[in-house]
VOGU-3710 file (C-alpha; in Angstrom, 3 decimals, decimal comma):
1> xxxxxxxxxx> 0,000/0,000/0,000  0,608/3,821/-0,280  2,756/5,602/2,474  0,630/7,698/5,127  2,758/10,932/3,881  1,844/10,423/0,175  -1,681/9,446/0,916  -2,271/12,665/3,077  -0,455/14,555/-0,112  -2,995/13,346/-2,365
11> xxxxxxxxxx> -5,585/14,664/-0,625  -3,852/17,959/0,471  -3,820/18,357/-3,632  -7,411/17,705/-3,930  -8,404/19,973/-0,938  -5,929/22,593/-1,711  -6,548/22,851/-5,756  -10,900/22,417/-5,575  -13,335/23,684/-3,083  -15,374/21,841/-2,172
21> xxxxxxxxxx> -13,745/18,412/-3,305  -14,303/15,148/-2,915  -11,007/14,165/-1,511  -11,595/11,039/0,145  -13,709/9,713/-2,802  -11,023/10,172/-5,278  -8,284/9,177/-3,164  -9,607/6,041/-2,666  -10,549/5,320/-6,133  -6,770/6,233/-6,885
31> xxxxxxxxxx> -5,561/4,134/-4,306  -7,185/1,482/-5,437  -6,543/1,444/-9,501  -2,993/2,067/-8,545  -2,541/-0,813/-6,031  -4,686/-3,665/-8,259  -1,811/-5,701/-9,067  -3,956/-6,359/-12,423  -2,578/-2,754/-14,186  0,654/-2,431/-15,987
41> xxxxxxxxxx> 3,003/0,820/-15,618  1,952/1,225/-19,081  -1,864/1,438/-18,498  -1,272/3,301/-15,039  0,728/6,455/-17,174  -1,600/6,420/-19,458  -4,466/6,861/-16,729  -2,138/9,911/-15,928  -1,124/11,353/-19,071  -4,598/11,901/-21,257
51> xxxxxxxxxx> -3,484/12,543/-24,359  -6,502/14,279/-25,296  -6,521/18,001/-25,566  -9,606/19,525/-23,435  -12,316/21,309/-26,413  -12,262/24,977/-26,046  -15,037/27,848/-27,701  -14,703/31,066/-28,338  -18,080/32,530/-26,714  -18,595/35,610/-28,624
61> xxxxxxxxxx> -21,867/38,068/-28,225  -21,585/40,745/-30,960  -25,055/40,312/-31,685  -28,747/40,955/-30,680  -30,068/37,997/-30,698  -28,490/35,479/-28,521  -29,985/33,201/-26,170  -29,453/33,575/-22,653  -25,937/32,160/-20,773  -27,813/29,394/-19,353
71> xxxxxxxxxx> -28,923/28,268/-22,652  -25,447/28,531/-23,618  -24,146/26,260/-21,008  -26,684/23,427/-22,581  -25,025/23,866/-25,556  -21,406/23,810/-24,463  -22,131/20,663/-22,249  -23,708/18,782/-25,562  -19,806/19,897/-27,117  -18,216/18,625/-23,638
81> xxxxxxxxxx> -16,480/21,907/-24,239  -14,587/22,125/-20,813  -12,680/25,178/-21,691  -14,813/28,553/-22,952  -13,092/32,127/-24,091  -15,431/35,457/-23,917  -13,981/38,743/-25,027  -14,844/40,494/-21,867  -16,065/39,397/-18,059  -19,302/39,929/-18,851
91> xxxxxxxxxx> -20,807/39,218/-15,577  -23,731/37,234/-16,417  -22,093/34,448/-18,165  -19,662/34,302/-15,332  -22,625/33,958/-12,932  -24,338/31,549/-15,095  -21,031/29,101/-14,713  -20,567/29,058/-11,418  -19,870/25,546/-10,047  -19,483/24,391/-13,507
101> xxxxxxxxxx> -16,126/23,466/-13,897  -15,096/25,121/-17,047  -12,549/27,006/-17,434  -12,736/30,319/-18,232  -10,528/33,162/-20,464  -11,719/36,732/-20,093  -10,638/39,551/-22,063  -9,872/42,897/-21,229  -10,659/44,924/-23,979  -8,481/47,208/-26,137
111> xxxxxxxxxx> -9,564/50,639/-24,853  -8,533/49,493/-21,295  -5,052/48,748/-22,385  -2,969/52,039/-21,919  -5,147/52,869/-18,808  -3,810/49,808/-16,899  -0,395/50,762/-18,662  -0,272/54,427/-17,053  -2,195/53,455/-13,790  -1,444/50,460/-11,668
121> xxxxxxxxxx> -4,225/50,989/-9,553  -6,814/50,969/-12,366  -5,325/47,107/-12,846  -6,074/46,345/-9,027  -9,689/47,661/-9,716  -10,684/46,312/-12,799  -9,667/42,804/-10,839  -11,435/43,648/-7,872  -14,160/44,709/-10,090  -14,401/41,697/-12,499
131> xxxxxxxxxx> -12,800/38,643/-11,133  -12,707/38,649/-7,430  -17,183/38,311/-7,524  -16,462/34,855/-9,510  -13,652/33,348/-7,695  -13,038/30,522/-7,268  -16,745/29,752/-7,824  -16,462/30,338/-11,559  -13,043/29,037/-12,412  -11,459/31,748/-14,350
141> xxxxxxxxxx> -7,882/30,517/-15,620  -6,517/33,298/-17,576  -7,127/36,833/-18,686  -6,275/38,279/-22,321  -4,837/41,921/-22,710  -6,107/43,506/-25,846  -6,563/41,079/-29,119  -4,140/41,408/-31,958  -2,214/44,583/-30,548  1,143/44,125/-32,049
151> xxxxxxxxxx> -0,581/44,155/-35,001  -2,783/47,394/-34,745  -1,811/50,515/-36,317  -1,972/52,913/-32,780  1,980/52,774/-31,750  0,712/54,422/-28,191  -1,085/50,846/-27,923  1,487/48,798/-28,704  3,809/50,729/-26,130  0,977/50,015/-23,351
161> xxxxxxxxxx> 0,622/46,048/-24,320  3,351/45,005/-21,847  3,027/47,486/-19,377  -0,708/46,898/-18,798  -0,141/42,686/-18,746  2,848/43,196/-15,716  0,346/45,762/-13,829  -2,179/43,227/-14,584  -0,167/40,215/-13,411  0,854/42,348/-10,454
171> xxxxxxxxxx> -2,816/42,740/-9,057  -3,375/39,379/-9,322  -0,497/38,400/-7,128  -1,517/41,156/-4,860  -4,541/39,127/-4,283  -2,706/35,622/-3,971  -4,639/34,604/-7,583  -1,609/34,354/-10,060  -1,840/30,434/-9,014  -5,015/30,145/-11,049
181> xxxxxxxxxx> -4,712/32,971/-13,405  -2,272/33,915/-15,642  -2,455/36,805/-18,169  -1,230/36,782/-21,676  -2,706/38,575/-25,031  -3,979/37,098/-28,614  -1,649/37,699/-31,637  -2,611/37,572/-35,194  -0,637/35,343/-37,833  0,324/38,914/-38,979
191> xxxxxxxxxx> 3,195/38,964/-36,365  4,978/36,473/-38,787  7,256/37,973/-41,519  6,775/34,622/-43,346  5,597/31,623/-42,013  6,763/29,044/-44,586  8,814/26,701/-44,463  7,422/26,821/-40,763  10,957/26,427/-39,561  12,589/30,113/-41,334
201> xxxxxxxxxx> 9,329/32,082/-39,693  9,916/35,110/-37,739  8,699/37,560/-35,757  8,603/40,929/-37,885  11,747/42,732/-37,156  9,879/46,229/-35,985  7,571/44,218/-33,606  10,410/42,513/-31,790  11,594/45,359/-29,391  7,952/44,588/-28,115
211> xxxxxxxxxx> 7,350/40,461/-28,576  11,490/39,940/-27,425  10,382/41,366/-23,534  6,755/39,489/-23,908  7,795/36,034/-24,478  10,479/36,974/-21,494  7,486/37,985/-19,192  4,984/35,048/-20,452  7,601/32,191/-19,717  8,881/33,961/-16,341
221> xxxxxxxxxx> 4,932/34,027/-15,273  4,190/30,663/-17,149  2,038/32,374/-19,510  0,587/30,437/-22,812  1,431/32,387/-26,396  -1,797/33,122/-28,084  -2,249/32,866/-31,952  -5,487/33,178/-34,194  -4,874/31,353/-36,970  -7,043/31,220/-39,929
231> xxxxxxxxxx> -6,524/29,032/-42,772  -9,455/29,893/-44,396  -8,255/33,431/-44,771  -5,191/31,669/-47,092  -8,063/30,010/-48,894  -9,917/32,924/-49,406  -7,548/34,742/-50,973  -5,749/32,179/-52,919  -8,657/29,004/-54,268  -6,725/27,956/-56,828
241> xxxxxxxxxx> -4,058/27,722/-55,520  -4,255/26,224/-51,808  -5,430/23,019/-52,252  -8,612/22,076/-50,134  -7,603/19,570/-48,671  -4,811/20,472/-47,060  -6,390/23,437/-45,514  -9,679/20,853/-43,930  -7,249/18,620/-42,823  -7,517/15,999/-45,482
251> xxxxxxxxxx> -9,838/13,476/-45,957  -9,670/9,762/-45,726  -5,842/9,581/-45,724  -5,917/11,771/-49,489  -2,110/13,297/-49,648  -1,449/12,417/-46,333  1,721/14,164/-46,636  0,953/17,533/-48,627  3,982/19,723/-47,283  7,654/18,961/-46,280
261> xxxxxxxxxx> 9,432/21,483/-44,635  12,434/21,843/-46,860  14,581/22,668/-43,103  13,558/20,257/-41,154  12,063/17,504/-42,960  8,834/17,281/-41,471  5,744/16,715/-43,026  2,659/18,885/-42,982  -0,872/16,826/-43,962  -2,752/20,313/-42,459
271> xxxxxxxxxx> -1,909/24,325/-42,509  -2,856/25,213/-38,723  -0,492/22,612/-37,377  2,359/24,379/-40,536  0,605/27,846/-38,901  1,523/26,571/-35,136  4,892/25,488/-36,283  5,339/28,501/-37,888  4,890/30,158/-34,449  6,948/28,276/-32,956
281> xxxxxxxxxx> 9,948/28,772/-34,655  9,599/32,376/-34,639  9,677/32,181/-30,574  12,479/30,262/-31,311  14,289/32,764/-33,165  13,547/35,696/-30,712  16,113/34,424/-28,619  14,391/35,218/-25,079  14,923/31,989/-23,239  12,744/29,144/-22,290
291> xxxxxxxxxx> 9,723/27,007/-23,650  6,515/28,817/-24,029  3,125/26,748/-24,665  1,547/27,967/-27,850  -2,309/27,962/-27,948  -4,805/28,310/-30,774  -7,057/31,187/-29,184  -9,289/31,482/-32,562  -9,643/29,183/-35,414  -13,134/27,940/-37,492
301> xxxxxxxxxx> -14,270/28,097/-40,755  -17,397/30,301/-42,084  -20,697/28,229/-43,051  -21,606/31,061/-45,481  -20,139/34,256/-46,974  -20,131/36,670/-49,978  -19,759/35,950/-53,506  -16,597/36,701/-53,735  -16,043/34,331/-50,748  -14,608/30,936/-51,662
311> xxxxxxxxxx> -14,832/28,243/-49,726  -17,681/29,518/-47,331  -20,071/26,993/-47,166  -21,676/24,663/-44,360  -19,970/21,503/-46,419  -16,277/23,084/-45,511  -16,923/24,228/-42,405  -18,423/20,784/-40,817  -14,783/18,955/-42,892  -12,877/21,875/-40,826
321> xxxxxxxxxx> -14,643/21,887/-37,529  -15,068/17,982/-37,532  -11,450/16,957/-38,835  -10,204/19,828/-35,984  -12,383/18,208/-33,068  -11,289/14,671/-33,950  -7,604/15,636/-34,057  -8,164/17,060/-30,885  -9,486/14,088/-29,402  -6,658/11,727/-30,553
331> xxxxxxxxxx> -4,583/14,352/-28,837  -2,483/15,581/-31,870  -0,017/18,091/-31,707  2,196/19,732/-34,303  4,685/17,743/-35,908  7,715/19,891/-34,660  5,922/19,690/-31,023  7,287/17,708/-28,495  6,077/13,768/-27,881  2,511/14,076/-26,270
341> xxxxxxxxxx> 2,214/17,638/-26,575  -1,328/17,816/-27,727  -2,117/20,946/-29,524  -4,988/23,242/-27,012  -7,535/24,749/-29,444  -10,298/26,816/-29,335  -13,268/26,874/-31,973  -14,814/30,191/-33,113  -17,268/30,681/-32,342  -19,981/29,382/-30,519
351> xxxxxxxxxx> -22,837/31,237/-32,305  -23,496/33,177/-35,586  -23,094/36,922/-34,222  -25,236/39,345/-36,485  -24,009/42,478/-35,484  -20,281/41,376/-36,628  -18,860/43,990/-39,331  -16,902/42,903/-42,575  -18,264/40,610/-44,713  -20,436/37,783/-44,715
361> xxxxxxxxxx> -18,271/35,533/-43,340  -17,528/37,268/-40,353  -21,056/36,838/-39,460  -21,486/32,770/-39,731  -18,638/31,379/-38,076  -20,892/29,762/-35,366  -21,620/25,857/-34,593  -25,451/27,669/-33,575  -27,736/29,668/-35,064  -28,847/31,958/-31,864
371> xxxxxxxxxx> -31,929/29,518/-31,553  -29,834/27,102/-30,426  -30,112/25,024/-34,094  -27,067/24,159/-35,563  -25,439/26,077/-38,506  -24,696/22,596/-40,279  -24,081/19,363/-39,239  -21,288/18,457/-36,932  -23,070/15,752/-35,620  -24,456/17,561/-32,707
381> xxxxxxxxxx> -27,463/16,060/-30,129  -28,933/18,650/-27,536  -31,947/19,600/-25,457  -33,880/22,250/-27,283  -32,758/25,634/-25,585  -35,675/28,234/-26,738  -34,891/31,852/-26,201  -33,231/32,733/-29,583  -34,584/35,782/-31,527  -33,014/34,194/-34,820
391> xxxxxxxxxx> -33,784/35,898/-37,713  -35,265/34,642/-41,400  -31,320/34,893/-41,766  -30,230/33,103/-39,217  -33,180/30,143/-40,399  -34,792/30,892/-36,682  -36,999/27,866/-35,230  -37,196/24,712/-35,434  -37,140/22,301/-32,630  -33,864/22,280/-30,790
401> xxxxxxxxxx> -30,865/20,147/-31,548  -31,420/16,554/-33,417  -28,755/16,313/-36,261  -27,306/13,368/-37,561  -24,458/11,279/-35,710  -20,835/12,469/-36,996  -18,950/15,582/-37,316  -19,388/16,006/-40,916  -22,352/13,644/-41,827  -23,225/16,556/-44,467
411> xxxxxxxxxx> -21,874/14,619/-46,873  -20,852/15,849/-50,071  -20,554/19,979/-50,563  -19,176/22,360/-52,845  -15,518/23,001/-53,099  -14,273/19,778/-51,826  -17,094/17,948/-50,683  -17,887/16,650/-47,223  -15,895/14,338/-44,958  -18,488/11,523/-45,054
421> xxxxxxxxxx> -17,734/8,484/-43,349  -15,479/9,954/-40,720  -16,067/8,539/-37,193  -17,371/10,562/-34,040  -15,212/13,033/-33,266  -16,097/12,345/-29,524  -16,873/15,363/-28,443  -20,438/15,368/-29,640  -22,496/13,077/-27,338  -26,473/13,738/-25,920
431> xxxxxxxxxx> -24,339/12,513/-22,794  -22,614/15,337/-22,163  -25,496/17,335/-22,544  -27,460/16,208/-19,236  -23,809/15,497/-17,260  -22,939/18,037/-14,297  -19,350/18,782/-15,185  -16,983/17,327/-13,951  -15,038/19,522/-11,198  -11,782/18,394/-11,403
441> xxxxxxxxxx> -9,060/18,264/-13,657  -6,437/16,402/-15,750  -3,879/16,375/-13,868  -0,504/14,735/-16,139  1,616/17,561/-15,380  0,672/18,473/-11,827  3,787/17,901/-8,929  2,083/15,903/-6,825  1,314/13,246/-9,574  4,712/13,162/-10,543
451> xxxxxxxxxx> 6,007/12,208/-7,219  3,341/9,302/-6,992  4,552/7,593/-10,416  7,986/8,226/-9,310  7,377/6,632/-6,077  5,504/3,985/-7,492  7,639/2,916/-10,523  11,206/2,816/-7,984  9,278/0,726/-5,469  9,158/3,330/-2,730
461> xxx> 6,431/3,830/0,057  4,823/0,256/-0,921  4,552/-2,574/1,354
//
């Protein structure tokens, strides 16, 4: 059996990470797996390790018409989307998720930005304002500066973007919460002064005496890098050129291996994981110092779109959305990532936002219409949430969420067709949909996990 001392840590982590938890329960239940003679060091690590990466949405509300948080949670529990971003701390949805479990990114928005930069006490408020009412009930994880500053055209804004994030960072440890939140920002692809081969990318060189001292202050506070990465926008602009395919993430093992990185050797069968790598090497290049985890903040595809929009149809978007979620299920990361470094994504959006400016596109990137329907078929099953004020548009009605099984069971579509005979991504389950939550986490990487396979593996503390 387990030593008193590493039993009593065990719970300590429980107790100590999740209030109210129940310690005893999942001790036990640990205890036991890990002592049944019956389970290999190979099974027991991979009870430890998920490889699985943890679906995130972008929640966005630039719209009139949305249903109600609540309504939203039904939704996001039919996804078993654990991890949600909004683009403020808008305090209802907050509210709504309290006791939920999911993890939550806020934003503080752009015009805030050089205030926090010129007045540390306007950071302390805006926390004491927005985030101390929700913690830890609503478990708020991280907190984005701004979106896309470096690559705004207001230089006073770009001179703020630090600034504001270590006055940010700095009211949070004031208040004993940089444990559980960390702050970082959302970049653009436009950061990039190429970004293929993946392995020559670079930052720009007149952004770098601003991204050099960020990636120094995101690794010293253990801060994710956050990228938006779109490659429907290289699509878009390019349709004969950019081959389908490649951009949806294949489809039924067709070129398998579209792109070799002419430096490295590594092959590319998708553009967001080239996109990531991309990233990556740029970090690299800065020079600042240590690892940095990169996260997808934004990525989807558009289910409709202007004329002069190629590629924007529900077809492509369920291929994209579906072959996305599935690769995020088997827990793949980037080719040039490390081994079982799945890649953390987060789907935009959540709904079709009707107020969006731009064109068509911006305006359909949803998985829902606002009445809860879904845009197209990702093979989605859900209560029927009411509430929506959908327009003719937005194909209002109908009754609630019954789609057919699989992520992209629309079958054939224009431009490519539809994924048809892919399996369930795994994320879409009726399930989920009436499941509380569940309150605690993965916890592969955590300390205290660590020192139990350690112990276990060399034989110590068992008798």
């Amino acid at each position: 059996m387990l030593c008193p001392e590493l039993t009593h840590l065990l719970d300590c982590y429980y107790t100590d990470q999740f209030k109210p938890a129940p310690t005893m329960a999942l001790s036990r239940l640990l205890l036991l797996l890990l002592a049944a003679s019956s389970l290999t060091t190979t099974v027991i690590l991979a009870l430890l390790h998920p490889t699985s990466a943890a679906l995130g949405i972008n929640y966005g509300q630039v719209a009139d018409n949305l249903p109600p948080p609540q309504s939203a949670a039904i939704l996001l529990r039919a996804l078993n989307a654990t991890k949600v971003k909004l683009y403020d701390a808008d305090p209802r949805v907050l509210s709504a998720f309290s006791g939920s479990g999911v993890d939550f990114t806020v934003g503080l928005p752009d015009n805030l930005v050089p205030k926090l930069a010129a007045d540390p006490s306007a950071a302390a408020a805006w926390v004491k304002s927005n985030l101390l009412p929700h913690l830890p009930a609503t478990r708020i994880t991280a907190v984005t500066v701004g979106n896309e500053v470096l690559t705004g055209d207001d230089p006073a804004m770009l001179k703020s973007l630090l600034p504001a994030m270590e006055s940010l960072h700095a009211a949070l440890m004031a208040c004993k919460a940089t444990s559980r939140v960390v702050v970082t920002t959302a970049h653009s692809l436009a950061v990039l002064s190429s970004s293929f081969p993946p392995s020559g990318a670079a930052f720009r060189r007149e952004l770098l005496p601003y991204m050099t001292p960020l990636l120094s202050f995101l690794a010293k506070t253990n801060s994710p890098f956050l990228v938006n990465a779109y490659p429907y926008f290289a699509y878009k602009a390019d349709p004969s050129t950019v081959d389908l395919d490649y951009v949806l993430f294949g489809s039924g093992g067709s070129k398998p291996d579209a792109v070799v990185d002419s430096g490295t050797g590594l092959r590319y069968n998708n553009m967001l994981h080239a996109q990531v790598d991309a990233v990556r090497s740029a970090i690299c290049a800065a020079d600042y110092g240590q690892k940095i985890e990169i996260v997808v903040s934004e990525t989807g595809w558009p289910s409709a779109g202007d004329a002069d929009e190629a590629g924007a149809t529900p077809a492509n978007a369920a291929r994209y959305n579906g072959n996305l979620m599935r690769m995020m299920k088997e827990g793949k990361g980037t080719p040039a990532a490390g081994e079982g470094e799945p890649l953390q994504v987060y789907v935009f959006a959540l709904f079709n936002e009707n107020l969006k400016p731009g064109p068509a596109s911006e305006r359909h990137y949803g998985l829902f219409r606002p009445d809860g329907t879904p845009a197209y078929d990702v093979g989605v099953k859900a209560p029927a949430i009411g509430g929506g004020k959908g327009t003719d548009e937005e194909g209002g009605g109908g009754g609630g969420l019954v789609v057919g099984e699989g992520p992209a069971g629309a079958g054939a579509g224009s431009d490519g067709g539809g994924a048809g005979g892919m399996d369930s991504t795994g994320f879409y389950t009726i399930s989920a949909a009436t499941r509380k939550a569940k309150r605690w986490r993965c916890m592969g990487s955590s300390p205290v996990m660590a020192v139990l396979v350690l112990a276990m593996l060399s034989g110590l503390c068992w008798s």
